[in-house]
Structures are given as structure tokens and as C-alpha cells.
N, C-alpha and C positions, 0 to 999 in steps of 0.2 A: 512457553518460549524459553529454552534455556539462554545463550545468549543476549536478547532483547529484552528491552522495558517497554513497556507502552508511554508513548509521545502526548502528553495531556497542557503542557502549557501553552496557553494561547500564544505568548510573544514569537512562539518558535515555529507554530502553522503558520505566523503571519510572515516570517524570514522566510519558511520555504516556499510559499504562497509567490513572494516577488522574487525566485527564480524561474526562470524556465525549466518547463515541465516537459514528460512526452505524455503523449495521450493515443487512445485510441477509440470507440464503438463501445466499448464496457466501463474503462479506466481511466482516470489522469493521474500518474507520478510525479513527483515532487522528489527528488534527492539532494542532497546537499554534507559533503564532508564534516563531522562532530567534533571529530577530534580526540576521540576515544575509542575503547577497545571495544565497545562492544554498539550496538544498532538502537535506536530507540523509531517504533513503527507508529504511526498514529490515521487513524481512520476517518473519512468522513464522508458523512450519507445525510443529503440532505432533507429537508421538508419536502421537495418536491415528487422525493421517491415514492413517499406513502407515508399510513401510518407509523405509529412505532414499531407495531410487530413486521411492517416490511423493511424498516432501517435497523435492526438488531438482526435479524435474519441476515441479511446483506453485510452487516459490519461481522457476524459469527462468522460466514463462510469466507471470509476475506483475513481474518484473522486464522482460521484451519489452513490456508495454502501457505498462508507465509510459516506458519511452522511444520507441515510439511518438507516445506523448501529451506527450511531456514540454512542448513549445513551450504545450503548452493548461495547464500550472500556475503558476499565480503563485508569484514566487519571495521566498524567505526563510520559509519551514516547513520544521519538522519532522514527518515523516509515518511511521508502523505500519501495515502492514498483517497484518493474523491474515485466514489462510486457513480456512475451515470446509471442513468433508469435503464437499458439496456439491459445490466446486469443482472437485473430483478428475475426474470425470467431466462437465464444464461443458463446451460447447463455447465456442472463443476467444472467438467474437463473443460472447454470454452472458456472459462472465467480465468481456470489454471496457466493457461496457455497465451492467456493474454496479460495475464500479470507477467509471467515470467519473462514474455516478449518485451512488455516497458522495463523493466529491471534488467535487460540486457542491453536496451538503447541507451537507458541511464549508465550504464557501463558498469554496474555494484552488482555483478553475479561473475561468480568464482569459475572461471574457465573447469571444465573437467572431463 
């Protein structure tokens, strides 16, 4: 991720946690303004999805779209993304398509 850090403190899932999210069938987003130039993204996949190797599978492919996409995010957010069991079994494009849809309701993707 050239612009973005990875989102690992806990106080700061729990800030965007008590915002309103969009959600969809795959996804729930969480965004909230930083304050800063650049995005910090943070992931989360819970126990319920499966073992380990189905929540690192699901936190890799969710980490490849966002830097795929990354040039299409306006910078200075902070963003969560929660994986729902759906996505487990999502093909890419589907999972693609539905990130990008919440990242456009949240209003942090770059008109182009």
C-alpha cells in the first residue's frame, strides 16, 4: 500500500465501531475522517468465519482490492472493514464490487 498504514490500534476500531457504518451481503464499512494525508485501513474477520486459514484468506483478499483500488480513495480516512461469512465463498469480482459500492456510500472514493 503506498499511501496507507495498516489500522491496528484497538482505541481506534472501537471510535469507528460507534459510527455508522454501510453494510451490505459481503461487507460492513466503517469510515470516519483522520485528519491526515494519508488512509490507515484496518481488517476484521471474525471467529465466526472459520478457522484461521479462512480468516487470513479473507483478510489477504480484502487487503489485494484495497490496493488494487487504492489510487480510487480519497486520502486522509480512517477505514474498518468487517468481513461477513458470505464473503468466504464471494468470487473476487463480487467481493470487488461490493467494497467499492460501500466506499462510495461512505462517500471516500475519488469521483473519476
Amino acid at each position: 500500500m503506498k499511501f496507507s498504514y495498516a489500522l491496528k490500534l484497538n482505541h481506534i476500531f472501537r471510535r469507528l465501531y460507534a459510527t455508522s457504518g454501510h453494510a451490505n451481503g459481503y461487507l460492513v464499512l466503517y469510515a470516519k475522517p483522520n485528519g491526515s494525508a494519508t488512509n490507515r485501513v484496518g481488517i476484521t474477520a471474525s471467529k465466526k468465519l472459520g478457522h484461521a486459514v479462512v480468516r487470513n484468506r479473507v483478510r489477504r483478499r480484502l487487503r489485494e482490492i484495497y490496493r488494487l483500488n487504492e489510487d480510487r480513495f480519497a486520502p486522509g480516512w480512517d477505514i474498518v472493514v468487517v468481513a461477513r461469512s458470505r464473503c468466504i465463498a464471494a468470487p473476487f469480482e463480487k467481493l470487488t464490487a461490493a467494497y467499492l459500492s460501500l466506499a462510495e456510500k461512505a462517500g471516500i472514493l475519488i469521483d473519476q
